[in-house]
C-alpha positions in Angstrom: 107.6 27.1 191.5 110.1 29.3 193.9 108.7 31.0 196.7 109.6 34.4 194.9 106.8 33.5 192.1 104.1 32.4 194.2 104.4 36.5 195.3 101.8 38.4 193.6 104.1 41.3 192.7 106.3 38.5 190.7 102.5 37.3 189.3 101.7 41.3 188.2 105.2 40.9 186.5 103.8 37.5 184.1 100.8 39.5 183.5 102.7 42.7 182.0 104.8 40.0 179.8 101.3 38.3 179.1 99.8 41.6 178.4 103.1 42.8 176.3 102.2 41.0 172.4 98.9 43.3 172.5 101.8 46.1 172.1 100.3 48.7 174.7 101.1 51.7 174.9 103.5 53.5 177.5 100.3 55.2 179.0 98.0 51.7 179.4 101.2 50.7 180.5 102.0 53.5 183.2 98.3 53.1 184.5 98.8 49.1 185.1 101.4 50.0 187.6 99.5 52.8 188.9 96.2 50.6 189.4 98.2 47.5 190.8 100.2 49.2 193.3 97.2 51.3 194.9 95.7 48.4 195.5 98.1 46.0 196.4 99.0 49.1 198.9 95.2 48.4 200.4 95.9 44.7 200.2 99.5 45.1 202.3 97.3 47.0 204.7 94.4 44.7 205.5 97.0 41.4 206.2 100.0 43.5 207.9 102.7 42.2 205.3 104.6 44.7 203.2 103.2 44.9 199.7 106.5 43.1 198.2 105.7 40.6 200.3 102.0 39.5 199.5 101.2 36.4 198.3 99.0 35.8 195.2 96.3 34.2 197.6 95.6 37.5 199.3 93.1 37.5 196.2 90.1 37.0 197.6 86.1 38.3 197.4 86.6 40.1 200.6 90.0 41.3 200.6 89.5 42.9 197.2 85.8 45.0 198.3 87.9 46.3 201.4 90.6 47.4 198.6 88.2 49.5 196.4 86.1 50.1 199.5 89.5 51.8 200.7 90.3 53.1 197.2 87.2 54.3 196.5 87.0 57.1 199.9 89.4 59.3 197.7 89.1 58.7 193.9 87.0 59.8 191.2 84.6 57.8 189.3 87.0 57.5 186.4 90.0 56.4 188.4 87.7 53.5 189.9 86.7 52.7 186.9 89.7 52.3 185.2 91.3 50.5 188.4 88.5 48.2 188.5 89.3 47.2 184.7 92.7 46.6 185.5 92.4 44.4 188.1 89.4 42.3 186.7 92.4 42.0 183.5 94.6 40.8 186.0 92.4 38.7 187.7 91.2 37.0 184.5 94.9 35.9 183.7 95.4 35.0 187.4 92.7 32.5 187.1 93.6 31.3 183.4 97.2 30.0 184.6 95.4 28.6 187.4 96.7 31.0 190.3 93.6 31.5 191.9 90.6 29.4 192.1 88.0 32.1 190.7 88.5 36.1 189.7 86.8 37.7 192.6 86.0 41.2 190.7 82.7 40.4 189.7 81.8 41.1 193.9 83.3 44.1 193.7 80.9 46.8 192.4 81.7 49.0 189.2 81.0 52.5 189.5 78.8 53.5 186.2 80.1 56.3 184.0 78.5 59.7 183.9 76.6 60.2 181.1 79.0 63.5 179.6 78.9 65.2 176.4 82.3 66.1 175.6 82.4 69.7 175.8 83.5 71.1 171.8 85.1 74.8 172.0 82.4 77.7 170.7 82.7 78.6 167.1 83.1 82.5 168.6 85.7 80.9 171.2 87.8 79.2 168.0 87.3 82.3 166.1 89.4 83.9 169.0 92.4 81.5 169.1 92.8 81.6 165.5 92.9 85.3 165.4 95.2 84.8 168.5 97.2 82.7 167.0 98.0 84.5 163.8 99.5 87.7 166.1 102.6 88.3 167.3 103.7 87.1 170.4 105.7 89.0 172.2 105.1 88.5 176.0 105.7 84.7 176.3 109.6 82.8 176.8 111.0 81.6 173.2 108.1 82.6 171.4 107.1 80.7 167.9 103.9 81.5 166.1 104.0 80.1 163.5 104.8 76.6 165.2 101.8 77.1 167.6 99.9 78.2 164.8 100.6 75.4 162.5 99.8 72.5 165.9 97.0 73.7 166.8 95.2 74.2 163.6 96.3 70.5 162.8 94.5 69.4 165.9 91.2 71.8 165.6 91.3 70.2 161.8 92.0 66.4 162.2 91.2 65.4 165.2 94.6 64.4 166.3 95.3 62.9 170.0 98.6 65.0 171.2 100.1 61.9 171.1 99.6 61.7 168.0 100.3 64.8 166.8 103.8 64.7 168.8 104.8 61.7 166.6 103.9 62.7 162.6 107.4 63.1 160.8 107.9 64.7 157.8 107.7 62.1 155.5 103.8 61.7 156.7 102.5 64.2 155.1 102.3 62.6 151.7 102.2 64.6 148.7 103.6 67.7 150.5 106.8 67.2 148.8 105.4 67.5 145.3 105.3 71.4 144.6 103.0 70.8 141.5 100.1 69.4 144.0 98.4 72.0 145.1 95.5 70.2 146.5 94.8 68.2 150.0 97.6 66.2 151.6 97.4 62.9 153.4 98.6 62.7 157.0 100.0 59.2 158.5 98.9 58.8 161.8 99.7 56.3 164.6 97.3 56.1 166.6 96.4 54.3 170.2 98.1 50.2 170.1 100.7 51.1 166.9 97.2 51.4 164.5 97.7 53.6 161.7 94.7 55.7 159.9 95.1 58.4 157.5 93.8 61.9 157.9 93.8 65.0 155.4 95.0 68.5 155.0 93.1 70.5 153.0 95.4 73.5 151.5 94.9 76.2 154.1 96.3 73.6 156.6 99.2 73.0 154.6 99.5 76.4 153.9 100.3 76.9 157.7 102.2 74.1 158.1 104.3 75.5 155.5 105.0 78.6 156.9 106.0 76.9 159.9 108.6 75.2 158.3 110.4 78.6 156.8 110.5 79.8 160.1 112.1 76.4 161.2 114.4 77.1 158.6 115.4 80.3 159.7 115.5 79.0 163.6 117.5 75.7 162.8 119.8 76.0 159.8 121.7 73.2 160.9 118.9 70.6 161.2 117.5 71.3 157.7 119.4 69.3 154.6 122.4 71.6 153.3 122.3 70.4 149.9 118.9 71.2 148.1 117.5 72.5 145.0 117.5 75.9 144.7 113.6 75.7 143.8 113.3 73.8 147.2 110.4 73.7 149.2 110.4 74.1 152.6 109.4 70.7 152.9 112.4 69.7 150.5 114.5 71.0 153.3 114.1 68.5 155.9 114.4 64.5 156.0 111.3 61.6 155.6 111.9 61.1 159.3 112.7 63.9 160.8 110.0 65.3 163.3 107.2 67.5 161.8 106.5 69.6 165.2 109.8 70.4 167.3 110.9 72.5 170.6 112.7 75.3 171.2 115.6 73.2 171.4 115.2 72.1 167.5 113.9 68.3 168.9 111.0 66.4 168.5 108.5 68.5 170.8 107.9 66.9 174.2 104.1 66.5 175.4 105.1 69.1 178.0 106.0 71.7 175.4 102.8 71.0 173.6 100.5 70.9 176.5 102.0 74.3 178.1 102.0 76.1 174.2 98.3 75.1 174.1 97.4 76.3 177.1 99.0 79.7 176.8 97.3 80.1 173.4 94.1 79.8 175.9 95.0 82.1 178.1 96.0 84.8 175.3 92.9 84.4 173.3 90.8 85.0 176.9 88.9 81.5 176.3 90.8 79.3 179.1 87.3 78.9 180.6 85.6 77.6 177.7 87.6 74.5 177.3 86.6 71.3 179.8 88.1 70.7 183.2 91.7 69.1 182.4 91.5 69.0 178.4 94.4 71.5 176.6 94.8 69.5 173.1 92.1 66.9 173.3 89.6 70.0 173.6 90.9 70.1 170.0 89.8 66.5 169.3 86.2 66.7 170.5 85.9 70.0 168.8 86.5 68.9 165.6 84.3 65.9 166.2 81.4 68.0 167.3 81.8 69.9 164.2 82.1 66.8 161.6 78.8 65.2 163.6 77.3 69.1 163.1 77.9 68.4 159.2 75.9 64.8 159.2 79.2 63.2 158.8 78.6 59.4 159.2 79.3 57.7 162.2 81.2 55.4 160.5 83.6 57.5 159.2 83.8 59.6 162.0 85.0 56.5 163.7 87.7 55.9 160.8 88.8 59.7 161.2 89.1 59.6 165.1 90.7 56.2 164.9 87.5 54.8 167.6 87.4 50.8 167.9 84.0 51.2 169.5 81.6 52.7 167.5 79.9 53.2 171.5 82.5 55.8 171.5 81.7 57.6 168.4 78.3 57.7 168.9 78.1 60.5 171.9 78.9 62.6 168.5 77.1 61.8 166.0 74.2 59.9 164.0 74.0 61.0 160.9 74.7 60.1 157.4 77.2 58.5 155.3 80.5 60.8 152.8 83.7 59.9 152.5 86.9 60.8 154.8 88.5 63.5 152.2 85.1 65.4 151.4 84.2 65.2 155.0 87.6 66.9 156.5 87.3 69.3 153.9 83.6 70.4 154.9 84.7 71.1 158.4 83.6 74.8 158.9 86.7 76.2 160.1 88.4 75.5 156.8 85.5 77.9 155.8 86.8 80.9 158.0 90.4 80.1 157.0 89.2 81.1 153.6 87.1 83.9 154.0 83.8 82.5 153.4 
């Protein structure tokens, strides 16, 4: 082997290929880097080489407590966490090619994880931002309500990462280009490692989703098909894959856009402090999850409708009893006060 492999920055590289066929995503990805490099940055410190220039048998029991020792002084519990599991990864496949004798993470200590509900939004505070939300905007840059509308309520009713919601096309919602089916649509979404579930709309969602798309219409005449039926739906009017939620600029919406719409729609519905430290759309996500484990939905298909591996994860929500995905989504209380009941 060259010299330039026996480097552990060449090593981190194998690992990333190694780690590549699990197809994970640019985030797991983005935190990899993030993990390795602050610690290889502790690493470069304690043996007076530049971090380019470490070898792979810097790796030891010692050299790795300093690291989090060093890393630890000015991180949260999360961060540690999270770095720890990256470099015990890395360490595993270190050791199963035989590049070091023995993963040394197990003598580093792992922070445990607060014990946190997640925080759900108030059914008084949701009232708010729905009633927000169906005003007129007037104040903000490049205003669009029914857009923000339409997102939002899609989160607060399926559960939806941002992620997630950032890449639905058109063509997943199914059914929604059928103008004779006037009942609950079914929503492709990719979730976390390229997995697809399915989540529903019941009509009042679709209703708003809908009226977004006129006003798309109106905003973006040139992205919308110019040769349609002259019963058309608004859905009729755009392409399979063209991108259900777009920006000002008539594009797929950036996770920027989305975060900063979601937290203005806070900040005019006066319930910015109700939401948890740091979440704008996920607050979305564990409201409507506190709400589904509020109506006994099952933990097992609460897993299914959050797109959870673990049902550990699941379970800070609920225990109750079994129903099915479509009659659970469509007993979620909000759809309740989008109808008047």
């Amino acid at each position: 082997m060259s010299d330039d492999r026996q480097l552990l920055e060449s090593w981190f590289g194998e690992f990333l290929l190694h780690r590549s066929t699990a197809k994970p995503s640019p985030h797991t990805l983005k935190a990899y880097r993030q993990d390795f490099t602050a610690i290889a940055g502790h690493l470069a410190e304690q043996s007076g080489l530049a971090a380019s220039a470490l070898p792979v048998e810097v790796i030891t029991k010692q050299s790795m407590q300093q690291a989090f020792a060093a890393f630890a002084a000015s991180h949260e519990v999360a961060s540690i966490r999270r770095c720890w599991s990256t470099w015990n990864t890395l360490c595993d496949f270190l050791f199963s090619i035989d590049a070091i004798v023995a993963n040394p993470m197990s003598a580093v200590l792992r922070p445990k994880a607060p014990k946190r509900l997640p925080k759900a939004l108030p059914a008084d505070a949701v009232t708010r931002l729905i009633a927000t939300l169906q005003e007129d905007d007037t104040d903000g840059v490049r205003p669009w309500g029914e857009r923000d509308f339409a997102i939002i309520l899609m989160a607060l009713l399926t559960g939806m990462r941002s992620s997630e919601l950032i890449a639905v096309d058109i063509g997943d919602v199914r059914g929604a280009t059928d103008p004779s089916n006037g009942g609950a649509r079914v929503i492709l979404v990719r979730g976390k490692g390229s997995k697809e579930r399915v989540a529903t709309a019941e009509p009042a969602l679709v209703a708003a989703l809908t009226g977004y798309l006129e006003s798309r219409i109106e905003r973006f005449p040139g992205t919308a098909k110019q040769r349609v039926a002259a019963d058309a739906t608004p859905w009729q009017h755009f392409r399979s894959a063209d991108p259900l939620f777009v920006g000002a600029d008539g594009a797929r919406i950036t996770r920027g856009t989305l975060q900063y719409r979601v937290l203005r729609a806070y900040r005019r519905a006066g319930i910015n402090g109700e939401r948890a430290k740091g979440a704008l759309t996920h607050q979305f996500r564990h409201t409507f999850a506190t709400n589904m484990a509020d109506e006994n939905v099952s933990i097992f298909t609460l897993m299914r409708m959050l797109g959870h591996e673990s049902m550990n994860t699941t379970q800070v929500y609920t225990e109750g009893a079994g129903t099915g995905v479509r009659e659970a989504a469509a007993r979620n209380p909000l759809y309740r006060m989008l109808d008047g009941g």
